[in-house]
C-alpha positions in Angstrom: 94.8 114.0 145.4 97.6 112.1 144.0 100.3 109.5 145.7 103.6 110.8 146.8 105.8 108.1 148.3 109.2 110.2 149.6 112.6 107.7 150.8 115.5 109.5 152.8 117.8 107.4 154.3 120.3 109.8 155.6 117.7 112.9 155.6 114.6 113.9 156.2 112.0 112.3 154.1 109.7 115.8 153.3 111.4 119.2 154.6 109.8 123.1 154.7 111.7 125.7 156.0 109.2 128.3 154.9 107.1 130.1 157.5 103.7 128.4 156.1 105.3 124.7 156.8 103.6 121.2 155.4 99.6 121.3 155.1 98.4 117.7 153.4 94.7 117.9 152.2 94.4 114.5 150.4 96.0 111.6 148.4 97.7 109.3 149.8 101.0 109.8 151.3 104.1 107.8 152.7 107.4 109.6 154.1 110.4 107.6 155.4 113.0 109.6 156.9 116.6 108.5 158.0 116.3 107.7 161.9 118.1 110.1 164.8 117.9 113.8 164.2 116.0 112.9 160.8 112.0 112.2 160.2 109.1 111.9 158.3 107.6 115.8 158.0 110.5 118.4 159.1 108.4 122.2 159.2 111.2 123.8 161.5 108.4 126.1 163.3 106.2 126.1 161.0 103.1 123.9 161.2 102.3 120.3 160.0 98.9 120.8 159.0 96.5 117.2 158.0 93.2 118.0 156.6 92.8 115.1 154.8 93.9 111.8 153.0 95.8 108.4 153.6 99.0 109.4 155.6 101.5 107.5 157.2 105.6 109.1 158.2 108.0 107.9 160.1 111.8 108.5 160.8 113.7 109.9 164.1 112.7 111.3 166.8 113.3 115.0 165.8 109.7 115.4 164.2 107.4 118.1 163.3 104.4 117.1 165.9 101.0 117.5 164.0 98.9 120.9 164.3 95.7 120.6 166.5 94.1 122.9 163.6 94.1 120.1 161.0 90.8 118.7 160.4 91.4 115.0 160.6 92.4 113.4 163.1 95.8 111.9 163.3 98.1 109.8 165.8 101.4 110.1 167.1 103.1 106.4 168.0 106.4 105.9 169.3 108.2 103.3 167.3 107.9 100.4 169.9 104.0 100.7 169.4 104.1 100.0 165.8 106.3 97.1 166.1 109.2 96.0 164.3 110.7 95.1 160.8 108.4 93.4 157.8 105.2 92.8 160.4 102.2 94.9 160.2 100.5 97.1 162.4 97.1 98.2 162.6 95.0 100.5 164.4 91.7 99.4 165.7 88.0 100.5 166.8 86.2 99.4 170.4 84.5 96.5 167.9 88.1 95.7 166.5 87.2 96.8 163.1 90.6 97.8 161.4 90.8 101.5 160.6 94.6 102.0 159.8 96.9 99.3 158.7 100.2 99.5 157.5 103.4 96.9 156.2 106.4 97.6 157.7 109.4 97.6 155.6 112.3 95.8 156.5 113.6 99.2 158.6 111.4 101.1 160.7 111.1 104.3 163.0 111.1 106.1 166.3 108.3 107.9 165.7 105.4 107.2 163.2 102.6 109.8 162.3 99.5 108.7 160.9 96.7 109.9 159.5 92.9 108.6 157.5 89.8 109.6 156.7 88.6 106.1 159.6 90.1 107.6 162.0 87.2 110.0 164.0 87.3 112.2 167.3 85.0 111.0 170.2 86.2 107.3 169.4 88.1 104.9 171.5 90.9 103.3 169.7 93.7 100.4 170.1 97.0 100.0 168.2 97.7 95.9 167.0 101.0 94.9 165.8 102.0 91.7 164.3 98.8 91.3 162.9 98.3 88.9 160.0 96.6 90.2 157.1 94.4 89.4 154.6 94.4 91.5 151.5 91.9 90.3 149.4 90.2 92.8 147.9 91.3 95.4 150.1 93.9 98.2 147.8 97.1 99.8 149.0 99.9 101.8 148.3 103.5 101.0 149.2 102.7 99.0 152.1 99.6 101.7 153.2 96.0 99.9 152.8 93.5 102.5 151.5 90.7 100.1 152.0 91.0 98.4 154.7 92.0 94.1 154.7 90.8 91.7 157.0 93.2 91.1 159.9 93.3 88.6 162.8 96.2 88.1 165.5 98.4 90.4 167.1 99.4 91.7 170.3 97.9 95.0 171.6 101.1 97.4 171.6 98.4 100.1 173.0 94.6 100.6 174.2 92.3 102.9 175.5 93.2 105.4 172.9 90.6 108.2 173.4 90.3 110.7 170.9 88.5 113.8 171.9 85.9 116.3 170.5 88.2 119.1 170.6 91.4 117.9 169.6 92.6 116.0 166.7 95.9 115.0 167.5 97.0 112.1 169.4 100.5 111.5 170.5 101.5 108.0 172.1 103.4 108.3 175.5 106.2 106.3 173.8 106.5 109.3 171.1 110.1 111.0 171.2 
């Protein structure tokens, strides 16, 4: 458990150069890394390794892609499908129920890797951005909703997301 909120801007924002790399199992976590060689989660070889919690990195294009063993399921975007500066981006479901949305401060990324407990395998997905949103009673964590707001508007950045059974990593064509 716990919140971890990590700010580089000329580095990367969480860095492992042991052989065992990053493994996240819960909380809630947000990582800004500096853009070009630097991003988010930097594991060298080593693995990046989400088995639970409220993730969301992002930073340049030099990233530690997510391991396929982790046990919940996490995406991959490319920076132009999460939009740009102070909008907000959300990911949502076939009945477009939001299951990941997210503030963008006023600099943003070339790759963004994001993770929750809503997101499931064997579901079809679509990524929103400009969405407006309503927070009411909806909680969050430096610009990371934890329970999900009411949102309405947008522009579908990407569809047809299809998350498989057998893997647990999606990575966006547009994704370094």
């Amino acid at each position: 458990g716990g919140n971890l909120r990590c700010v580089a801007t000329g580095n990367d924002a969480i860095d492992s150069n042991g052989k065992k790399g990053i493994t996240i199992n819960g909380g809630v976590v947000v990582a800004i890394g500096g853009n070009g060689a630097e991003c988010a989660f930097d594991c060298d070889n080593a693995p990046l390794t989400i088995n639970g919690g409220y993730l969301l990195g992002f930073g340049g294009s030099n990233y530690t892609a997510p391991s396929n063993s982790g046990k919940q399921m996490t995406m991959v975007l490319g920076g132009t499908s999460a939009g740009s500066a102070n909008t907000s981006f959300a990911v949502v479901d076939s009945k477009n129920k939001p299951v990941f949305v997210y503030t963008l401060p006023a600099a943003t990324g070339d790759v963004f890797i994001l993770s929750s407990p809503e997101l499931k395998t064997g579901t079809s997905y679509s990524v929103k951005t400009g969405v407006t949103v309503k927070t009411g009673s909806a909680s969050r964590f430096h610009n990371l909703y934890i329970t999900m707001p009411t949102i309405s508007g947008g522009t579908e950045s990407l569809s047809g997301i299809s998350t498989t059974g057998s893997s647990t990593v999606y990575t966006d064509s547009n994704a370094g």
